[in-house]
N, C-alpha and C positions, 0 to 999 in steps of 0.2 A: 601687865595684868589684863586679862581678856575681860571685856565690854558682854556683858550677857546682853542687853538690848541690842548690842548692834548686831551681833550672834546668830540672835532667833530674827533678826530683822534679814539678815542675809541666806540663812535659812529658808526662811521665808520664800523669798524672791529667787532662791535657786527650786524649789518647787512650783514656782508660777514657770519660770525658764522650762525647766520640763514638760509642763503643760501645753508648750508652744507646740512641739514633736508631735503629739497624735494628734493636736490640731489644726498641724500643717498636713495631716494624712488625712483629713476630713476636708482640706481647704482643695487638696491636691484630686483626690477620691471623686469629687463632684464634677471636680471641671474635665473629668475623662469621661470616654462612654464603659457601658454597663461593662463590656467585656474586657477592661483593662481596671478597672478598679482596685481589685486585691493587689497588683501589682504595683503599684504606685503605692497604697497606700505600704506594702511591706516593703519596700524599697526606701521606702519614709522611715518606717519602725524600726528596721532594723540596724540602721545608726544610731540608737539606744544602746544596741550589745558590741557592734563592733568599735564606735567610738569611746563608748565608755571604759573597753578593758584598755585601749591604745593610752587614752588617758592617765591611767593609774598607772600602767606598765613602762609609761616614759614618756609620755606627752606632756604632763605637766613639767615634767623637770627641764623639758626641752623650749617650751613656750618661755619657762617661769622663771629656770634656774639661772645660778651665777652667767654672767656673758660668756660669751666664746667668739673669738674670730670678729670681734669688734662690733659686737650691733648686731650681730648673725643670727646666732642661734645662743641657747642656755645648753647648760653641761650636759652630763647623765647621772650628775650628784644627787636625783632627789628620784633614782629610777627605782619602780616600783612602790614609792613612798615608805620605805621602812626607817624607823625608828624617828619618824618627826612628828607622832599624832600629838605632844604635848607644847610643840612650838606655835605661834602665832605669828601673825604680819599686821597691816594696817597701823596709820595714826595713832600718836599717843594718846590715851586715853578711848582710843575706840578700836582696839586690839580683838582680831577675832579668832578663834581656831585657824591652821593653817588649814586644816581639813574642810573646813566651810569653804574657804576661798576655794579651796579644787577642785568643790561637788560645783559651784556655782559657776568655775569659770568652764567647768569638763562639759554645763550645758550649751554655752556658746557654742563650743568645739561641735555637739553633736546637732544644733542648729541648723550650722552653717554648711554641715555636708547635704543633709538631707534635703537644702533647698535646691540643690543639684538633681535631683530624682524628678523635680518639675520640667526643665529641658528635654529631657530624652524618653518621657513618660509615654507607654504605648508600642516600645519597641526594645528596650532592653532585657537583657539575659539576666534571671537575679543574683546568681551566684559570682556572674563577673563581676556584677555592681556590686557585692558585698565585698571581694576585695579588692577593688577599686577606692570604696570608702577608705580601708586602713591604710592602704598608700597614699590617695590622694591627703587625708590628712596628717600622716607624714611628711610628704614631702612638700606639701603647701602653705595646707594652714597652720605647723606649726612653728615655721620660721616666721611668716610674717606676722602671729601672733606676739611672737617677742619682740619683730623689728614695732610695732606698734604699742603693744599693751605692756612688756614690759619696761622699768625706769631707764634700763642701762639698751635699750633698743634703740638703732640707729634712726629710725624715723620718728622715735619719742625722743633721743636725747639730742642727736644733733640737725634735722630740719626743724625739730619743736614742730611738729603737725599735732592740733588738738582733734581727738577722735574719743568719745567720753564712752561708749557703749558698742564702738565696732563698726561705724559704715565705711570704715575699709577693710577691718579684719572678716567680718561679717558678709557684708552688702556687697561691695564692690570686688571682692574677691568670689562670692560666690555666683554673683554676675557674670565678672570676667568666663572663670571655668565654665557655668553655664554654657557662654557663647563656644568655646574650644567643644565641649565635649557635642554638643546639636552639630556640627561643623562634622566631627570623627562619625558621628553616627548619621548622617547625613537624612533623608527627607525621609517623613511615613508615607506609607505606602498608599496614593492619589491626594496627597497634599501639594498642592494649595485648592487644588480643584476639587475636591472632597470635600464640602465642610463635614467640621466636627463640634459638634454639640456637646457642649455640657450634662451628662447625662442625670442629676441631682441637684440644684439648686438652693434646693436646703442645705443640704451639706457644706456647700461654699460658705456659705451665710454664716453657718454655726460654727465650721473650721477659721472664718473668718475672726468672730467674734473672739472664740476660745484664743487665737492670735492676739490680739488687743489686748485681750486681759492679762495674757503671760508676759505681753510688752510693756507692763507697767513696771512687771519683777524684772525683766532686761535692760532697761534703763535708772528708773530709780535703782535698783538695786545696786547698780554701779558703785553709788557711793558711797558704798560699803554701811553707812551707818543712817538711822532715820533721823537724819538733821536738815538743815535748808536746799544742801544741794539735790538728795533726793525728792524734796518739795517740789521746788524745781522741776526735777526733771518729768516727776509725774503731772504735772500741770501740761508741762509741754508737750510731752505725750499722747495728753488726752485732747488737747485743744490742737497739734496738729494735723492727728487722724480724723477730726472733724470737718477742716480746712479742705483737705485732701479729698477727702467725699466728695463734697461740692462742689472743688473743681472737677474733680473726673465727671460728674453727674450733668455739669453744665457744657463741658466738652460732648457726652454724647447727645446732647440735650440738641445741640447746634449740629454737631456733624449726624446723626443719625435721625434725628427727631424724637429718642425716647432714652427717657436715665431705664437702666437696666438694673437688676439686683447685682448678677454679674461685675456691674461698673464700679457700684458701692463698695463691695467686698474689696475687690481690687484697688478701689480708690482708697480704703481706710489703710490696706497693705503700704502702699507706697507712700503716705502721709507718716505712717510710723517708720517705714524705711529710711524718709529724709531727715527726722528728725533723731533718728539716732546717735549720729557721730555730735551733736551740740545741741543734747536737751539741757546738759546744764551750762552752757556757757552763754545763752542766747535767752532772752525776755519772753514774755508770753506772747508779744503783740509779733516780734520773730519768728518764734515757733510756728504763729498761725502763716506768716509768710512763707515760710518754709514747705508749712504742706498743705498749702495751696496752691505752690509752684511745683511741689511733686507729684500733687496729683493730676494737675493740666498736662508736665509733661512726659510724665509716663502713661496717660490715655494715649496722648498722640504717638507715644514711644512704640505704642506695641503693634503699629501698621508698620516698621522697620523692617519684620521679619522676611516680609511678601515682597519689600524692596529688594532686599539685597539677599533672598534667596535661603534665610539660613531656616530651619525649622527647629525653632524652641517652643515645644510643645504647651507650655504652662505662662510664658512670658517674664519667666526668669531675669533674662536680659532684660529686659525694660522696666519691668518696676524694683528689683532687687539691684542687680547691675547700674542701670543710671537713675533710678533714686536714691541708692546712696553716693554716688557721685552727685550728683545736685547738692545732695545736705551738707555734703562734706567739703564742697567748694564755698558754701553758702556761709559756712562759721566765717569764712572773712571777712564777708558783708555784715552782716550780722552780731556779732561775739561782742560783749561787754563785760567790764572790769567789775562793772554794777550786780553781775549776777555771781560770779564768781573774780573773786580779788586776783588768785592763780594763773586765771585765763589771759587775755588780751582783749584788746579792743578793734574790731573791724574796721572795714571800710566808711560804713556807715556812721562808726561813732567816734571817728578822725582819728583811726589807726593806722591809714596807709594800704597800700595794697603790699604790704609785707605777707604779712599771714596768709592773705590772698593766695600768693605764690608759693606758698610752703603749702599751704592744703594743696595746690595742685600738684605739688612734685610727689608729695606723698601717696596719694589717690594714682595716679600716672605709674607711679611704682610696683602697687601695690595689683594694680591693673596687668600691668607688661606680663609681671612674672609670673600671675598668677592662670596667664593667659596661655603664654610659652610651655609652662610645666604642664599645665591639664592639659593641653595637648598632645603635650609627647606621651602620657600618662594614658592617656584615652589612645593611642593609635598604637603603641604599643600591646596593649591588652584586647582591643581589636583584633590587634594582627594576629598575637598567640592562643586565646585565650576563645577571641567569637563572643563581640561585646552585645552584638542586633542579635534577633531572634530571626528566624527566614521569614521570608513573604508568606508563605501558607499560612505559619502559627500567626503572624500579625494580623491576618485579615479573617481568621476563626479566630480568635482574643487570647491574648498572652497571659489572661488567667488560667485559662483552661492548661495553654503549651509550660508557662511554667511551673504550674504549684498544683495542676489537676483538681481545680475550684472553680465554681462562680456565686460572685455577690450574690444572685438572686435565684432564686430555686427555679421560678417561671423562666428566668432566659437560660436554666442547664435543658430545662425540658424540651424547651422549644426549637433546640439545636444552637447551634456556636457560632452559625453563621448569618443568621438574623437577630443582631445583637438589639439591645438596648429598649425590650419590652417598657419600661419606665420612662423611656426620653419626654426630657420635656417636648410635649410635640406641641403644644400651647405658646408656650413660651418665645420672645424673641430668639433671634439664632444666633448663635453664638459669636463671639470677636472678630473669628474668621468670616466671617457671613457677612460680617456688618462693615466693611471697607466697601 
């Protein structure tokens, strides 16, 4: 019998999950200049339409459905979703629409693509990236969706990797790709020597915030119903991304000599990043370890770019990519029987470095593949398709070159090529600037 409180509760939280999407186009919007705006941010939006029909049309059945090829993939039994609106899933007694569960898990799905749109931001063709989206979450995120989140999933049933909310289906998959896809699409045009300026700083702030708040329905929500483990998880939640502030704010505190709003933003991002994969498995005094460790090491994370050459526009890689790898190595340190009976118990709390090694083989997986296919995915669609924009339209603004728009009336008037009439010219300079 369906659970009406857990119902409207996961309802709920897939509406907050939603919320995340235009507030990752507000988060993304700011940290570019004036002249790339729109593009980023519909590049953002529009895995709303294209991930959502993928969804319904056979994503879910594919994540979700009976196994296939042992751990692999789900069938194409539940394609199109007909005739199953009056079944349910979830614990007895806390039994929900099967329909809730596929609006709620369809917003993960359209999450995790669009944090990809941060990487390559400033230089993509929109049209490729839109079908980019529905393959790339075909062919990526919807296997290893199953190998993780579903029961009969190789990385849920047989290494037993505990991932409660996604920082590997999520985080470190959409990391991985990140890194492949900045790599295919190779540098903007005078980066690294170029700085680039966050053209809105409000906007981060409040793309920011709207982020947090959708993170509470991402996490809590998980557990399907308003009982202790969703308690949990929203605790952890809140009191990581706090953690995570202040470390990032005291990393640039020391390395630059000034916390930055920039830093903040990003510091609460990757504080909720690490605590994703073990908000409900780990304590609150661990949560707060956790992202305090993810936000020191994803500050320092995001000078990697200018080492080793690769241009990821938005810093994809380093607070998404290896904060959730940090969170998700860290359940082994971490994790206790005390919060969830289900779970295990860490290193920390005399479990062995078992688990340890199971978060890493799973993460390392979940990494490789997702690393190898967005590349072939992105060089492929390059080669036929014409994934960059040219140098002319990137350095007159790829709003104008693709959608014949600009954010702001004063920079259409003023011409294309002297962008960014609003830059914070006050303001510290940007991430780039600040190495």
């Amino acid at each position: 019998m369906v659970d009406t409180g857990s119902t409207a509760w996961l309802l709920g939280s897939a509406a907050l999950v939603m919320l995340m999407t235009p507030g990752l186009a507000l988060f993304y919007g700011g940290m570019v200049r004036a002249r790339s705006v729109l593009n980023v941010m519909a590049m953002t939006f529009v895995c709303l339409a294209t991930v959502g029909l993928v969804w319904v049309a056979y994503g879910y059945s594919l994540a979700f459905g009976s196994d296939w090829f042992g751990g692999l993939l789900g069938t194409l039994r539940l394609a199109g979703l007909r005739g199953v609106a009056e079944q349910a899933v979830g614990p007895a007694g806390n039994q929900v629409p099967l329909f809730a569960f596929v609006a709620f898990q369809m917003m993960f799905a359209i999450i995790t693509v669009a944090l990809l749109a941060g990487a390559i931001a400033e230089r993509a063709r929109f049209w490729t990236w839109t079908v980019f989206s529905v393959v790339w979450v075909t062919v990526v995120y919807l296997p290893v969706a199953h190998w993780v989140f579903a029961p009969d999933g190789w990385i849920a049933a047989r290494l037993h990797v505990l991932d409660f909310a996604g920082g590997t289906v999520v985080e470190v998959n959409s990391g991985a790709a990140a890194l492949a896809l900045a790599i295919v699409l190779g540098r903007r045009h005078g980066w690294p020597k170029q700085a680039v300026r966050p053209h809105n700083l409000p906007f981060v702030m409040f793309g920011a915030g709207l982020l947090w708040f959708g993170w509470f329905g991402f996490n809590a929500g998980s557990a399907l119903a308003a009982k202790n483990l969703a308690a949990t998880s929203f605790l952890n939640t809140a009191v990581a991304g706090a953690a995570a502030v202040l470390g990032w704010l005291l990393v640039e505190q020391v390395r630059d000599g000034k916390p930055t709003t920039l830093g903040a933003a990003s510091g609460a991002v990757a504080g909720l990043v690490g605590i994703t994969p073990g908000c409900a498995y780990v304590e609150p005094i661990g949560a707060i370890a956790i992202g305090a460790v993810a936000g020191v090491v994803c500050s320092f994370a995001v000078g990697l770019k200018y080492r080793f050459g690769f241009d990821d526009s938005l810093d994809v890689v380093a607070v998404h990519g290896l904060g959730g790898f940090v969170g998700t190595l860290l359940i082994g340190l971490f994790a206790t029987v005390s919060v969830d009976p289900q779970g295990v118990n860490g290193l920390f709390y005399g479990g062995g470095f078992g688990q340890l090694w199971r978060q890493s083989a799973g993460t390392l997986a979940v990494l490789g593949y997702s690393l190898a296919m967005t590349f072939l995915i992105g060089w492929v669609m390059h080669k036929f398709m014409g994934f960059r924009i040219d140098r002319e339209a990137e350095i007159d603004g790829v709003d104008e070159a693709e959608h014949a728009e600009g954010a702001y009336e004063l920079a259409v008037q003023s011409g294309r090529r002297g962008s960014a009439p609003f830059a914070p010219g006050s303001h510290r300079p940007a991430r780039e600037e600040n190495r």
